[in-house]
C-alpha positions as CSV (number, residue, x, y, z in Angstrom):
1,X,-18.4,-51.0,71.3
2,X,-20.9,-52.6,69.2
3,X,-23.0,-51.8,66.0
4,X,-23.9,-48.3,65.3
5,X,-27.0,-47.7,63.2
6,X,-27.9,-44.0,62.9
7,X,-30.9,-43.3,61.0
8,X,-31.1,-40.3,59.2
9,X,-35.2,-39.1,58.9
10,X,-35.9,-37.9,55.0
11,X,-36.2,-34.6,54.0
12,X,-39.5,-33.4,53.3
13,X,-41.8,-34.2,50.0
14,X,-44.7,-32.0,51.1
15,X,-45.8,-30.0,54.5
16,X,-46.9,-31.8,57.1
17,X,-51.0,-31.1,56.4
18,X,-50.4,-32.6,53.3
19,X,-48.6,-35.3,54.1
20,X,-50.1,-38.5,52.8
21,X,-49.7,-42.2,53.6
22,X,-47.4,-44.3,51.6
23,X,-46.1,-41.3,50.1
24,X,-44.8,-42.0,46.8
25,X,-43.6,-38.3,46.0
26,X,-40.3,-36.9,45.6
27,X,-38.4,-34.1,47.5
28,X,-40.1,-30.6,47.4
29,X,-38.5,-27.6,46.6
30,X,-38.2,-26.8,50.7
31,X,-37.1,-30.8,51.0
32,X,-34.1,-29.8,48.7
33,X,-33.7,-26.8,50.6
34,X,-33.5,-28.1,54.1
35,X,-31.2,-31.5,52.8
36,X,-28.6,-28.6,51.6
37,X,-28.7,-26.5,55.0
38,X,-28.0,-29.5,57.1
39,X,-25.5,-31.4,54.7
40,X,-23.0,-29.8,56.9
41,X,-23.9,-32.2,59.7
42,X,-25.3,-35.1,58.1
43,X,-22.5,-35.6,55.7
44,X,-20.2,-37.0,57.5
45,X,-22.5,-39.8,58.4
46,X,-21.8,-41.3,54.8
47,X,-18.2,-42.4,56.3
48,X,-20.0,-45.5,57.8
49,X,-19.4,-49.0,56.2
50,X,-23.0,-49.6,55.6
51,X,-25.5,-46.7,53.9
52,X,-28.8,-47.4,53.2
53,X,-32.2,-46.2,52.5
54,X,-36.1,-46.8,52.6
55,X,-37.2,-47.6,48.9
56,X,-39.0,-44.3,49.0
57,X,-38.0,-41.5,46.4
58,X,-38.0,-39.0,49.0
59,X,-35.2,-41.4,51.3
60,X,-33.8,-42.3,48.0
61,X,-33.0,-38.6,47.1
62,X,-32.0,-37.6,50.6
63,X,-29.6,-39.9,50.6
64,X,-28.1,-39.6,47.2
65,X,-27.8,-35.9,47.6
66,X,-26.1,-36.7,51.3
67,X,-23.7,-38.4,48.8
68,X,-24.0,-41.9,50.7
69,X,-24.9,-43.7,47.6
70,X,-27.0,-45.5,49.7
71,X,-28.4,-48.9,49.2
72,X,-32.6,-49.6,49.2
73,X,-33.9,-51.8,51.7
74,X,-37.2,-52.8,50.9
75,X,-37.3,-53.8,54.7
76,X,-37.0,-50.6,55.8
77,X,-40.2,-49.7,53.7
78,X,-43.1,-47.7,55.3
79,X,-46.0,-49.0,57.3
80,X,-48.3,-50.6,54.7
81,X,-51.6,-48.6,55.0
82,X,-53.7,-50.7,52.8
83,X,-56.9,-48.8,51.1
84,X,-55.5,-45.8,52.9
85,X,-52.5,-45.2,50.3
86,X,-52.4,-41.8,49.2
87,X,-55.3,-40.2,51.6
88,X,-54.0,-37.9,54.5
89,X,-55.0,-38.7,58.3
90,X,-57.7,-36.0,57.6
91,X,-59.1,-37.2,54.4
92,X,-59.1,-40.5,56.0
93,X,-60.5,-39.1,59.6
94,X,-63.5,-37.8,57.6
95,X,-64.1,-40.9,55.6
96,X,-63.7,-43.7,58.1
97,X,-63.8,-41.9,62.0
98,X,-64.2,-45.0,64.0
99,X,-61.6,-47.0,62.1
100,X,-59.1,-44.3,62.6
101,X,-59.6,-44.6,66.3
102,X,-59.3,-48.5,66.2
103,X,-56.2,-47.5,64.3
104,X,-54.7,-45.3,66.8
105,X,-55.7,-47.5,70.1
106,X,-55.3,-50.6,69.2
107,X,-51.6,-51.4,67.8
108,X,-52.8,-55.1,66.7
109,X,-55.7,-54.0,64.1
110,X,-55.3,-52.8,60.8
111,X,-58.9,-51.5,59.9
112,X,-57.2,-50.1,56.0
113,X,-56.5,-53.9,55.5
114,X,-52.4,-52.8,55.4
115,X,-50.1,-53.8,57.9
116,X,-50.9,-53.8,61.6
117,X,-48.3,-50.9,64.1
118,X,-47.3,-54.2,65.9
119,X,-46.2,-56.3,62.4
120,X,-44.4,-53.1,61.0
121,X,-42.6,-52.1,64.5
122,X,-41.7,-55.9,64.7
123,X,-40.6,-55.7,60.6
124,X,-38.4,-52.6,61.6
125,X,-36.7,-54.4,64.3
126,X,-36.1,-57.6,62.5
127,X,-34.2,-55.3,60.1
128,X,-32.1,-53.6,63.0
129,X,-31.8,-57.2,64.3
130,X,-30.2,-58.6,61.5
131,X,-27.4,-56.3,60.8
132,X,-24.2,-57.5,60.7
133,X,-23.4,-58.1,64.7
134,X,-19.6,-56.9,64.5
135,X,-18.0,-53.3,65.5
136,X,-19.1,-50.7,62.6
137,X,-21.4,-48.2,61.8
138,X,-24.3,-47.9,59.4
139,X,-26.4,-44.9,58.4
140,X,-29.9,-45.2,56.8
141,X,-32.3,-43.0,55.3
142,X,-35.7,-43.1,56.3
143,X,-39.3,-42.3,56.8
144,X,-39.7,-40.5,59.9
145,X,-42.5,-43.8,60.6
146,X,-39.5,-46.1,60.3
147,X,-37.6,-44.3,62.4
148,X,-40.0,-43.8,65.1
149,X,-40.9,-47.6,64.9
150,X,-37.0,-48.3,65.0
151,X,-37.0,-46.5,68.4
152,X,-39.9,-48.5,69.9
153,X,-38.4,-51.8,69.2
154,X,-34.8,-50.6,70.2
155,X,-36.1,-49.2,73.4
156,X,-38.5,-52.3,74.0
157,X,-41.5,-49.4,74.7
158,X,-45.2,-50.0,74.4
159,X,-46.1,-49.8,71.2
160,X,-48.6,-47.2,72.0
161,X,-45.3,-45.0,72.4
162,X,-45.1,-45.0,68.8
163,X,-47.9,-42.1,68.7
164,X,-45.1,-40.0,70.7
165,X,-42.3,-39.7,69.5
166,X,-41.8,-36.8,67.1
167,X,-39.2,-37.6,64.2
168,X,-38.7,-34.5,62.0
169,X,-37.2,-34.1,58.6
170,X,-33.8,-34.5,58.4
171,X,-33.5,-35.5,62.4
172,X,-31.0,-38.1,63.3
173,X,-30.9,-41.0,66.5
174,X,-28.3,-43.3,67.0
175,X,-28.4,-46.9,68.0
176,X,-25.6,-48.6,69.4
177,X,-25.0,-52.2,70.3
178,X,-26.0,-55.7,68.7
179,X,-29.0,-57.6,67.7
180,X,-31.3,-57.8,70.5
181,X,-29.9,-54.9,73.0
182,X,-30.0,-51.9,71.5
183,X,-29.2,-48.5,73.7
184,X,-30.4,-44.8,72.3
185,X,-27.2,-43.0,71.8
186,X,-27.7,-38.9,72.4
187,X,-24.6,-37.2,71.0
188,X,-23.4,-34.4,73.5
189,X,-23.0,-31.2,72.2
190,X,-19.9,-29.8,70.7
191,X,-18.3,-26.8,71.2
């Protein structure tokens, strides 16, 4: 069977328009609403032998109230974004327009002086990578970046790909298999 690593994408800290880069805040009130309308589902993920969590408060509390306990993985961190902390795309967009661009063409730049989409995707996957190799089943919390980067590497995609994958709050994906061959696991539906 293999290692099984599902990550679990953190409920919400703000809408989406206001999200912000290297978002240091805590669940919302609708964050806390949606973790309790899906604990139903994600629950029962806490039942693997290995929980963790991005250091973020938001993955931090999802987790907790999930009631994995989960462990924080500074690995597992968001991409760094340099000078851009804190700003959203738009803020950003309006500020510096051609360096956004550069951003989102050109996986191997890092014009906010952070962390390039090709270092963070390859930090992700060193992560998956060094999990323990034997049968189990881990479940981490995470920023919906992480988890989209985790996908990339796992599926060995372009890093441009990264810009198309859609990970909402709360969303889970499974990985199954060992360090260096990783397979997307869809769960079928039940019932």
């Amino acid at each position: 069977m293999g290692l099984r690593v599902t990550l679990v994408a953190a409920a919400r800290s703000s809408s989406l328009l206001a999200e912000r880069f290297d978002d240091d805040r805590p669940l919302d009130e609708a964050g806390w609403y949606e973790v309790q309308l899906a604990a139903h589902t994600l629950v029962p993920l806490g039942a693997a032998e290995l929980r963790y969590c991005s250091p973020t408060p938001r993955s931090r509390a999802t987790g907790t109230a999930l009631g994995y306990a989960p462990l924080a993985q500074p690995a597992l961190r968001d991409c760094d974004m340099g000078r851009w902390r804190g700003l959203t795309l738009g803020e950003v967009a309006a500020l510096e327009p051609a360096a956004v661009d550069a951003w989102l063409t050109d996986p191997r730049i890092a014009p906010h002086g952070g962390e390039t989409l090709l270092a963070f995707i390859s930090r992700i996957g060193g992560w998956l990578d060094t999990r323990p190799a034997d049968d189990g089943s881990i479940v981490a919390v995470a920023e919906p970046a992480v988890v989209r980067a985790a996908l990339v590497y796992a599926l060995k995609a372009p890093p441009s790909t990264f810009w198309n994958v859609d990970v909402r709050p709360l969303s889970t994906v499974t990985l199954t298999g060992r360090p260096g061959l990783w397979h997307l696991h869809l769960q079928a539906a039940v019932g």
